[in-house]
N, CA and C atoms as an extended XYZ file, in Angstrom:
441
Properties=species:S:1:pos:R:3:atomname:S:1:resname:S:1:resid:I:1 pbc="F F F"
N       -55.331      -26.195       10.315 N   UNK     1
C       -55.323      -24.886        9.737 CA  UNK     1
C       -56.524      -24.085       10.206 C   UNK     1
N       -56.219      -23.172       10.191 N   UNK     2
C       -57.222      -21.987       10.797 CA  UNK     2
C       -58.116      -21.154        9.751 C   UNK     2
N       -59.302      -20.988       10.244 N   UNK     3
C       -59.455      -19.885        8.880 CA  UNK     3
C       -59.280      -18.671        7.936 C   UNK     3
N       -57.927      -18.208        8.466 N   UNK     4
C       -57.398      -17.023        8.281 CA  UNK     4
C       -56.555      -17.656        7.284 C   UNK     4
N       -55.706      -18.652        7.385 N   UNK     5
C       -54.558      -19.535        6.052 CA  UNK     5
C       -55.592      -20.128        5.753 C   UNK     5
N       -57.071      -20.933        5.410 N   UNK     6
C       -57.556      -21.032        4.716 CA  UNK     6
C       -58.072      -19.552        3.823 C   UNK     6
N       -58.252      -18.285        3.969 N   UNK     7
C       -59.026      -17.694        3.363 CA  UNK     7
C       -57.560      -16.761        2.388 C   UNK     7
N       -55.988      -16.774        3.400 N   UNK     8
C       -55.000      -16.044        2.577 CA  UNK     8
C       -54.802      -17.530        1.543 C   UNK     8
N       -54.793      -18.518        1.194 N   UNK     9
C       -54.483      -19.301        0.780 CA  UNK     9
C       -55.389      -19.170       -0.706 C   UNK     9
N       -56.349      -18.607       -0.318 N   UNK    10
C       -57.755      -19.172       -1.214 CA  UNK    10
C       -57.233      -17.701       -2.043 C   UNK    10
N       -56.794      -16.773       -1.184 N   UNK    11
C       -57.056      -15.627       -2.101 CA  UNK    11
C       -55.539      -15.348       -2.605 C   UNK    11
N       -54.324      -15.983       -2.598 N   UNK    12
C       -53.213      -15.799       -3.571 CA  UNK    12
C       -53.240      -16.804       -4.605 C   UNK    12
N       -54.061      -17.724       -4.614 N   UNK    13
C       -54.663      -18.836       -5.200 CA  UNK    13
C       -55.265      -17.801       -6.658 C   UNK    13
N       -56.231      -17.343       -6.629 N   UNK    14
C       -56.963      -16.458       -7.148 CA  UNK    14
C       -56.427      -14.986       -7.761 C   UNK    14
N       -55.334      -14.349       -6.834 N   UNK    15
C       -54.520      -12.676       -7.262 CA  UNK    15
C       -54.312      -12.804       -8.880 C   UNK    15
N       -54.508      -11.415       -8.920 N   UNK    16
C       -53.828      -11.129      -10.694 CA  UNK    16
C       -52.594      -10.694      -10.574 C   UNK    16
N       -52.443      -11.000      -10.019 N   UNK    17
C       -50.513      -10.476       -9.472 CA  UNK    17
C       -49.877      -11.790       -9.811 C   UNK    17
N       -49.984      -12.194      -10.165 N   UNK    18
C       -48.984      -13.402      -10.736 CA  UNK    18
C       -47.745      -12.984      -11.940 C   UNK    18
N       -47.112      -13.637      -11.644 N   UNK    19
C       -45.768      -13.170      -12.555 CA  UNK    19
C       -46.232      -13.453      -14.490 C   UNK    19
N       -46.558      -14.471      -14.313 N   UNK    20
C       -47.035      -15.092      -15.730 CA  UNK    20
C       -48.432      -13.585      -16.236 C   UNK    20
N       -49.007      -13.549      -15.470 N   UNK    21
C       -50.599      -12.762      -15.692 CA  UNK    21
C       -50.523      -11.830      -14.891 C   UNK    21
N       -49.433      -10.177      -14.981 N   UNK    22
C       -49.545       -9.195      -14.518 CA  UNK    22
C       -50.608       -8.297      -14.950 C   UNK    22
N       -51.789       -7.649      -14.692 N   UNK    23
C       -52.289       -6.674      -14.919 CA  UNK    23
C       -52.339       -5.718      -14.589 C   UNK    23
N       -51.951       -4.223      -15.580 N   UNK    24
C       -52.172       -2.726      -14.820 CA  UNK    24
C       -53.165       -2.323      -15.141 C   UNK    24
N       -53.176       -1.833      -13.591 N   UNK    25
C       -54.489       -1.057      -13.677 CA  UNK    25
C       -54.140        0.199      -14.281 C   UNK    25
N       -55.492        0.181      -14.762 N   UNK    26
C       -55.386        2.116      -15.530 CA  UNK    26
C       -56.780        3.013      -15.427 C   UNK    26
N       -56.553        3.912      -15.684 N   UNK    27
C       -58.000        4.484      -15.257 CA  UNK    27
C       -58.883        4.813      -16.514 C   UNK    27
N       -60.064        5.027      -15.732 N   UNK    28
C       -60.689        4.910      -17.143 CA  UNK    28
C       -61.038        6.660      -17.193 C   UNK    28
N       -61.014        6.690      -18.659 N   UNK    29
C       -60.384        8.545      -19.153 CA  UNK    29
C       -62.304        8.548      -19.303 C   UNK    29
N       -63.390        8.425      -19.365 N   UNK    30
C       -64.464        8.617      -20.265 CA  UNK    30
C       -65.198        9.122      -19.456 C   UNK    30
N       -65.584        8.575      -18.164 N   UNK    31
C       -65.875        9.258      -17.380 CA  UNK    31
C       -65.614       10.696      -16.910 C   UNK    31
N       -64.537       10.916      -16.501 N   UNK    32
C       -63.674       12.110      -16.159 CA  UNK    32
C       -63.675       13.072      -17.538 C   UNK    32
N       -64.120       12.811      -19.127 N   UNK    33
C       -64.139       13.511      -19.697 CA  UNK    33
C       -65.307       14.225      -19.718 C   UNK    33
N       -66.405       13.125      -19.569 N   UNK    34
C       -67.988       13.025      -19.289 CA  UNK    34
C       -67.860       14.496      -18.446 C   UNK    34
N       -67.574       14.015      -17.348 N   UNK    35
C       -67.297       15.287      -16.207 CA  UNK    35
C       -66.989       16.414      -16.519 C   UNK    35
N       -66.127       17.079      -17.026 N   UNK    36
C       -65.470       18.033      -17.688 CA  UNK    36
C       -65.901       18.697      -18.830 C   UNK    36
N       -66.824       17.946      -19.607 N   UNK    37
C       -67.550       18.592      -20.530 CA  UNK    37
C       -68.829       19.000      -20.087 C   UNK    37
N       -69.470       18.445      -18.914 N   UNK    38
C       -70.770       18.601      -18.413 CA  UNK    38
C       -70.123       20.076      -17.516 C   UNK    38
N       -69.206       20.460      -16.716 N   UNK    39
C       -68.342       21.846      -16.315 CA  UNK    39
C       -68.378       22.645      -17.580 C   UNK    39
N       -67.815       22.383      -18.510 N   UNK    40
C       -67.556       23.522      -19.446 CA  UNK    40
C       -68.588       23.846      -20.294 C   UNK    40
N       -69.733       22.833      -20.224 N   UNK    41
C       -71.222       23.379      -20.734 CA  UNK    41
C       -71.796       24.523      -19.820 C   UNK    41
N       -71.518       24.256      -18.644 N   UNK    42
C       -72.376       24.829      -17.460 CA  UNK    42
C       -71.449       26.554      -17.463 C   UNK    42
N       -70.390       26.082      -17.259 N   UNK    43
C       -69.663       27.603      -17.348 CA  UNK    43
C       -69.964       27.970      -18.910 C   UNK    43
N       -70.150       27.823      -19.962 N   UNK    44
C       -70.410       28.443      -21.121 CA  UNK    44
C       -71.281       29.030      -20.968 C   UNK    44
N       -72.718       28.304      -20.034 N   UNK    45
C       -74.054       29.249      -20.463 CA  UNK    45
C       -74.492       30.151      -19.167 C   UNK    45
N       -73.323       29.638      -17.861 N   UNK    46
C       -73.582       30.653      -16.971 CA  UNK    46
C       -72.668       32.192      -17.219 C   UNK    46
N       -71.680       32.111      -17.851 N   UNK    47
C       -70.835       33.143      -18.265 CA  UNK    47
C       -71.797       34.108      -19.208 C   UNK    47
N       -71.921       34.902      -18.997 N   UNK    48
C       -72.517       36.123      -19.715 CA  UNK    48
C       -71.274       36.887      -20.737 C   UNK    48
N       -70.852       37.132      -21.803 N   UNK    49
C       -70.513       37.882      -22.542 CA  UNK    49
C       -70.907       39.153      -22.280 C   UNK    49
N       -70.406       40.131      -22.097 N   UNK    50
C       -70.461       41.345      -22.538 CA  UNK    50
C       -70.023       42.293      -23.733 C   UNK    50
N       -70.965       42.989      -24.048 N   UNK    51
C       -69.841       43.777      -25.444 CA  UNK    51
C       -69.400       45.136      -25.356 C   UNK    51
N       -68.311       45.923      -24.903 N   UNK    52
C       -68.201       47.184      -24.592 CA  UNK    52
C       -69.308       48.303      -25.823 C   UNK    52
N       -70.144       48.697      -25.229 N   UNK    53
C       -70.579       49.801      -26.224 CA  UNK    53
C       -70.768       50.940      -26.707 C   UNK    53
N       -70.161       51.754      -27.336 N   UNK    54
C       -70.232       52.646      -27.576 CA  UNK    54
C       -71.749       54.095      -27.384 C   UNK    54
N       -71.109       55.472      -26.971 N   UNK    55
C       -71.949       55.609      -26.810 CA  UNK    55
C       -72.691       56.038      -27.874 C   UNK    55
N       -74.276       56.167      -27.924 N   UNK    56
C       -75.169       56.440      -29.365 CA  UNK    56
C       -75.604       57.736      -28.972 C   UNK    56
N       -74.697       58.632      -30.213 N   UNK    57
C       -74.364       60.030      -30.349 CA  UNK    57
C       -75.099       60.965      -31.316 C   UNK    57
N       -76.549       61.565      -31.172 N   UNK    58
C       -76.762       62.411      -32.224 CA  UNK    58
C       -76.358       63.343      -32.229 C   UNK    58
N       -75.552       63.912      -33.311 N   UNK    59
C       -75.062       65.346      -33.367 CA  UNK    59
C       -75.828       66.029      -34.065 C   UNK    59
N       -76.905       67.226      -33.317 N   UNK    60
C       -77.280       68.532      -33.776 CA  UNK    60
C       -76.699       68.655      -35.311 C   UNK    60
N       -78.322       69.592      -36.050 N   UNK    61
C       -77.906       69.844      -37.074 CA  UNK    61
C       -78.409       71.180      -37.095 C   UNK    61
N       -77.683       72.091      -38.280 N   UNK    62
C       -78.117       73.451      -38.537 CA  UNK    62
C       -78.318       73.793      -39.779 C   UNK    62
N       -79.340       74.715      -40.182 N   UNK    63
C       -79.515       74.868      -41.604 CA  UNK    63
C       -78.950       76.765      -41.495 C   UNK    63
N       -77.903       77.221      -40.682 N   UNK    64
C       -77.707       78.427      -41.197 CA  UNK    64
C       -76.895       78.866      -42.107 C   UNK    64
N       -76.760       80.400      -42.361 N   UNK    65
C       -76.172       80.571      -43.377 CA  UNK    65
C       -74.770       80.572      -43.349 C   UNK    65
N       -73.573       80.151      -44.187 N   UNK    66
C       -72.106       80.671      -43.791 CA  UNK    66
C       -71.663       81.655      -43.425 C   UNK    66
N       -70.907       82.022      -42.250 N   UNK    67
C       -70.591       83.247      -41.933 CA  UNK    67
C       -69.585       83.943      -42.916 C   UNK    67
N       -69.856       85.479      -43.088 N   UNK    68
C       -69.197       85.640      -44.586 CA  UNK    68
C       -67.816       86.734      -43.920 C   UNK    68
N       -67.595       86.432      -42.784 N   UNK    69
C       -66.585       86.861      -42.169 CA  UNK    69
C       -65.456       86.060      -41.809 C   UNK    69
N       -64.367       85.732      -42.072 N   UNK    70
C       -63.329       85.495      -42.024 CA  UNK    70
C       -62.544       85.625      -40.690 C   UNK    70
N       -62.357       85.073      -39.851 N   UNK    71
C       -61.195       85.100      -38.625 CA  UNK    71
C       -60.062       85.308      -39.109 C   UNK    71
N       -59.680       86.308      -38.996 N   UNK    72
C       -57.956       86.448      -39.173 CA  UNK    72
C       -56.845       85.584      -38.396 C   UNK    72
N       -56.187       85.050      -39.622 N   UNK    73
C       -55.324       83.941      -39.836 CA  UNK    73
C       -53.441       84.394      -39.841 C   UNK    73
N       -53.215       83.681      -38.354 N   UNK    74
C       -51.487       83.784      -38.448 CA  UNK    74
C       -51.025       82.615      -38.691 C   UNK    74
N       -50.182       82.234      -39.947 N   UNK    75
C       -49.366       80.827      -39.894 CA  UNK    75
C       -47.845       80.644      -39.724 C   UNK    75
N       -47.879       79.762      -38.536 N   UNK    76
C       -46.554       79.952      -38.356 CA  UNK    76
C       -46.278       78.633      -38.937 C   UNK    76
N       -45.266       78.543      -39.075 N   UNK    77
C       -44.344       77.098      -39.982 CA  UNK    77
C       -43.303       77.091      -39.507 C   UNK    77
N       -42.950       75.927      -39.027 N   UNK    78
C       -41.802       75.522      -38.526 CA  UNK    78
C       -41.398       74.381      -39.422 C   UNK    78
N       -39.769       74.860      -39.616 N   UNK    79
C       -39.336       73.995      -40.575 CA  UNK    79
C       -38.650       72.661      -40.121 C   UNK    79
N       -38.012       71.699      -40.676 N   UNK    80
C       -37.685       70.404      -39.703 CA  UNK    80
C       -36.102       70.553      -39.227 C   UNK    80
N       -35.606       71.879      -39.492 N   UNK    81
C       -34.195       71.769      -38.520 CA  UNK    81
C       -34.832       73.098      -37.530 C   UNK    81
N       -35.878       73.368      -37.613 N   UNK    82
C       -36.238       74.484      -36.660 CA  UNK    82
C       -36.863       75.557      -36.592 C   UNK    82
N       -36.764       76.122      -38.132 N   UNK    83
C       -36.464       77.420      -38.116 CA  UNK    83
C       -38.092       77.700      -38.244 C   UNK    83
N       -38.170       79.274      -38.108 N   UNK    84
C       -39.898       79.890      -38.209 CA  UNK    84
C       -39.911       80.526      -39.215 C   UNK    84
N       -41.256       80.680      -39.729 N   UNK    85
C       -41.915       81.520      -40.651 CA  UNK    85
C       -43.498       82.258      -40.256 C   UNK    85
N       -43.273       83.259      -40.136 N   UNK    86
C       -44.898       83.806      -39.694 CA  UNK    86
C       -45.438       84.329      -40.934 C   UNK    86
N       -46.237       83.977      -41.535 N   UNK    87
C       -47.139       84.461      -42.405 CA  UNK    87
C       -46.371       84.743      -43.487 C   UNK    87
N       -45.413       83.879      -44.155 N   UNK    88
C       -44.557       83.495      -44.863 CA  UNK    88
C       -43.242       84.394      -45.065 C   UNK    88
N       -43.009       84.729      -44.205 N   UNK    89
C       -41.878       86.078      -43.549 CA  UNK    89
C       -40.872       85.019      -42.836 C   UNK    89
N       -39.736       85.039      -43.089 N   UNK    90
C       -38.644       84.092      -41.224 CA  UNK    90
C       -38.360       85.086      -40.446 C   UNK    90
N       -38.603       84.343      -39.312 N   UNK    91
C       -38.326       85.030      -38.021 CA  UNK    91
C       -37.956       84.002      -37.323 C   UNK    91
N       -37.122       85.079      -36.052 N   UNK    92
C       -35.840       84.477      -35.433 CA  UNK    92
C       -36.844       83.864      -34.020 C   UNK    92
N       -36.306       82.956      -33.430 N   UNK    93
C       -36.867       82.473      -32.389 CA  UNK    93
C       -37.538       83.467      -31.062 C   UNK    93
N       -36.458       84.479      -31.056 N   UNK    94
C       -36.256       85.521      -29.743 CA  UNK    94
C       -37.497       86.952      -30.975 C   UNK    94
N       -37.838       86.816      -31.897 N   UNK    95
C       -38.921       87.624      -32.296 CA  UNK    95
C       -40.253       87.107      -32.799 C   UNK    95
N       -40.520       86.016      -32.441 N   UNK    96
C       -41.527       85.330      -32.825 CA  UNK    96
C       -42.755       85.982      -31.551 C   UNK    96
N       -42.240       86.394      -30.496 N   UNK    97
C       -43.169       86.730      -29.276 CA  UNK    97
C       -43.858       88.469      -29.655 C   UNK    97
N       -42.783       88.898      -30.179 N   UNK    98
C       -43.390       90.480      -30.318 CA  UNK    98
C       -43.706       90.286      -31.921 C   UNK    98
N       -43.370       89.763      -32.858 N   UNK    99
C       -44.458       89.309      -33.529 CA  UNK    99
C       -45.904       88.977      -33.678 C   UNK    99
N       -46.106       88.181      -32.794 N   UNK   100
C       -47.632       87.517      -32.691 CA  UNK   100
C       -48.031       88.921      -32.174 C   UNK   100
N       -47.442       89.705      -30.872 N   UNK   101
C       -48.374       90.285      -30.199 CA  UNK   101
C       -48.759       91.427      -31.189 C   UNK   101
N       -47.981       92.181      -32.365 N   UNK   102
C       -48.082       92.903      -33.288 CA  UNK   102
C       -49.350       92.851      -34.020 C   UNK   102
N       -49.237       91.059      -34.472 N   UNK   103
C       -50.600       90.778      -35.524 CA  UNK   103
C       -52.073       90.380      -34.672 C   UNK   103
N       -51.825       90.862      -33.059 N   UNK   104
C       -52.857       90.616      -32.345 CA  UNK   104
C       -53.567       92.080      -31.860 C   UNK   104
N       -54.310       92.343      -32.965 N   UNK   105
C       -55.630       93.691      -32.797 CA  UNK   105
C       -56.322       93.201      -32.131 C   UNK   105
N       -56.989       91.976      -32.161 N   UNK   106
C       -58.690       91.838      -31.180 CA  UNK   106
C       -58.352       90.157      -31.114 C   UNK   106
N       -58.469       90.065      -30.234 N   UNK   107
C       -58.997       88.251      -29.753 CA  UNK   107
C       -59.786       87.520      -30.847 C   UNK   107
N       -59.918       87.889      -31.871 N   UNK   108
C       -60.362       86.859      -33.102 CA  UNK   108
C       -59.270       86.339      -33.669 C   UNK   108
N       -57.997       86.183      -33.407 N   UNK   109
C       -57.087       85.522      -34.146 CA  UNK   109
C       -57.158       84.281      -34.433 C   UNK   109
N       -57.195       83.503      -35.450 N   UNK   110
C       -56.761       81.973      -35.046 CA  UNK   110
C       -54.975       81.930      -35.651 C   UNK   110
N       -54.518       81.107      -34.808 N   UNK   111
C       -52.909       80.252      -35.358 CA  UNK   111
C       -53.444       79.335      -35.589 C   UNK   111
N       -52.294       79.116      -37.145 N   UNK   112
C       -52.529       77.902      -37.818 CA  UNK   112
C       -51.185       77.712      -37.880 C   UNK   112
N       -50.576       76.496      -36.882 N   UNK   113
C       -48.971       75.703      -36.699 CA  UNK   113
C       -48.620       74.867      -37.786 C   UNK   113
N       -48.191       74.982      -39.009 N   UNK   114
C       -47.933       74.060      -39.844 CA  UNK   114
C       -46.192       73.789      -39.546 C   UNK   114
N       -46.068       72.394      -38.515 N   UNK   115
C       -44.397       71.973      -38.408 CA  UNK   115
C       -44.113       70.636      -38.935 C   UNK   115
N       -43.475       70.650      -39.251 N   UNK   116
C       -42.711       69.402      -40.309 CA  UNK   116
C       -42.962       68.505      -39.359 C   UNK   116
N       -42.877       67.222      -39.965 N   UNK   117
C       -43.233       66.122      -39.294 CA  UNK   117
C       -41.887       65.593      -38.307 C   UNK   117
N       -40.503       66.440      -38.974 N   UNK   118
C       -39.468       66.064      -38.395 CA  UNK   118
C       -39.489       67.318      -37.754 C   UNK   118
N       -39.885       67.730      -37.579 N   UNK   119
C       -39.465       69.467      -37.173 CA  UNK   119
C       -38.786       69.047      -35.400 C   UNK   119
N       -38.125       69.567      -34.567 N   UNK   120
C       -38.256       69.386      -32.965 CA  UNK   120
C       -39.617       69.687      -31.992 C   UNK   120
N       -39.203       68.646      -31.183 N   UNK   121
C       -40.641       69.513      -30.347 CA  UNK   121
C       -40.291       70.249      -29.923 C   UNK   121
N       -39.128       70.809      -29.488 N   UNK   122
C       -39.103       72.191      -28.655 CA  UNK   122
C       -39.166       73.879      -29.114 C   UNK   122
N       -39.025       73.480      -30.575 N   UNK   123
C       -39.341       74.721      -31.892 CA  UNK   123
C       -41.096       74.338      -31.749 C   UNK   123
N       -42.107       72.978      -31.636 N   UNK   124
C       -43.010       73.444      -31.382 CA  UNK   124
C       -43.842       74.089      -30.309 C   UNK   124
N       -42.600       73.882      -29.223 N   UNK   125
C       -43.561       74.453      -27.865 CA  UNK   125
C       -43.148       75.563      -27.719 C   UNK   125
N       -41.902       76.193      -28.901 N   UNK   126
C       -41.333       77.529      -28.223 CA  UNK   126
C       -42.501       78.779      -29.107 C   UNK   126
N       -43.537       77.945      -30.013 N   UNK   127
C       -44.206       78.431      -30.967 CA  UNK   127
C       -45.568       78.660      -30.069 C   UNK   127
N       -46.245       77.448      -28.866 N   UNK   128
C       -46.883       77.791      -28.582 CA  UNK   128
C       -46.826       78.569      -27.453 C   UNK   128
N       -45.737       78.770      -26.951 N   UNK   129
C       -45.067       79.316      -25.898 CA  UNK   129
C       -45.381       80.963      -26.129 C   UNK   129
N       -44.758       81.562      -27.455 N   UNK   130
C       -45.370       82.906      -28.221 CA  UNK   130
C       -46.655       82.883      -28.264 C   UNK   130
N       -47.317       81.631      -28.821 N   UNK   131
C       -48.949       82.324      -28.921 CA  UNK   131
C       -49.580       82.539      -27.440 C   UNK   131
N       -49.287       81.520      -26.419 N   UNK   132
C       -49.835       81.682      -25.294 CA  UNK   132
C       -49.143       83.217      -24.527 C   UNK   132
N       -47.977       83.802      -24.783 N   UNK   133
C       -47.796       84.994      -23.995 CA  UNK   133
C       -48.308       86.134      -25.074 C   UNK   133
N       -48.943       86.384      -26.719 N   UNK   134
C       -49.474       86.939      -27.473 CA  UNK   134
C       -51.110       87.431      -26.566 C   UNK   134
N       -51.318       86.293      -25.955 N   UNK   135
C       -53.006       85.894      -25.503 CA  UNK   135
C       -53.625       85.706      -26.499 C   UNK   135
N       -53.002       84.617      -27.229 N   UNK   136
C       -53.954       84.060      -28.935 CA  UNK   136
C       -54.462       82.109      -28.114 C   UNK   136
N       -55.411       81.951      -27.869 N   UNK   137
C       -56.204       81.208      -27.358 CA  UNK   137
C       -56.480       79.980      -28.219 C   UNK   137
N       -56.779       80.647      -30.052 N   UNK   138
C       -57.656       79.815      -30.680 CA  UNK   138
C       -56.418       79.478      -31.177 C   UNK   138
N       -55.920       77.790      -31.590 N   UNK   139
C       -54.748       77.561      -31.665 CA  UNK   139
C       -54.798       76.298      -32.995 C   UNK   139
N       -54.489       75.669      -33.991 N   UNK   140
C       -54.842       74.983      -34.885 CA  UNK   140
C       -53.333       74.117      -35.335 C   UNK   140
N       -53.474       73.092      -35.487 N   UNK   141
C       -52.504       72.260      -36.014 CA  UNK   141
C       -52.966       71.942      -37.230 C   UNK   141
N       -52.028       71.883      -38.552 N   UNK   142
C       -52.377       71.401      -39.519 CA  UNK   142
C       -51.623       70.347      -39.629 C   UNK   142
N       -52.280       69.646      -40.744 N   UNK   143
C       -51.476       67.810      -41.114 CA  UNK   143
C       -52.076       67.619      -42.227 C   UNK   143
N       -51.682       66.721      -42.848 N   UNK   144
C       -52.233       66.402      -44.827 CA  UNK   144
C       -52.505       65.154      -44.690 C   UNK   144
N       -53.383       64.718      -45.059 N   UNK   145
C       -54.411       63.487      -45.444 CA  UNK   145
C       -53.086       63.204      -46.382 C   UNK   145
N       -53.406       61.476      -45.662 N   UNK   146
C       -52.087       60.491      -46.498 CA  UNK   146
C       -53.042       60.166      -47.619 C   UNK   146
N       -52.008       59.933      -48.737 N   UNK   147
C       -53.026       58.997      -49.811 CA  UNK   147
C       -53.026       57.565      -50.070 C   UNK   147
């Protein structure tokens, strides 16, 4: 015999591969967790957080007196199937334009749009549609604080 069937001889002699005494191998998890937690330490404290922030806003204050003049006030109201009211008067869609321009003496006007919450949008744009060909600029939406 040679030493090559002495040394395969010696070593099936010895294998854990035997039918009686199979062993699986398995891996070992502790390490590889070891690993993975030593990563997710390192990315925790190299990751920087950021916090979006707002910007820090002082708003001006004034101690003057109330102005004891009044801007003259047009309200139009639009109701929720459509219809208008100027300054608690109805008016028709096609007179709402020579309306405004009527109650427009001087560029101090403000509109105040009070439209139903169901009202259409196109009764509200045909509203601002009048104030913008009036040349009424200062323009106001009203709405009611829910309770």
């Amino acid at each position: 015999m040679s030493w090559l069937d002495n040394s395969l001889h010696h070593h099936k002699r010895f294998s854990l591969r035997t039918k009686a005494n199979f062993v699986e191998p398995e891996i070992n998890l502790i390490p590889f967790i070891d690993v993975l937690l030593v990563v997710l330490i390192f990315l925790m404290i190299s990751t920087t957080f950021t916090r979006y922030q707002e910007l820090a806003i002082t708003l001006p204050s004034a101690n003057g007196a109330v102005s004891q003049t009044e801007a003259k006030q047009i309200h139009i109201a639009i109701s929720r199937d459509g219809r208008f009211a100027i300054n608690g008067k109805v008016a028709d869609r096609t007179q709402l334009g020579t309306i405004l321009n009527g109650l427009n003496q001087d560029n101090k006007v403000q509109v105040n749009i009070d439209a139903d919450a169901r009202a259409p949008h196109q009764a509200v744009m045909v509203a601002l549609e009048a104030a913008r060909d009036a040349d009424l600029s200062n323009i106001v939406f009203n709405s009611q604080v829910k309770k």
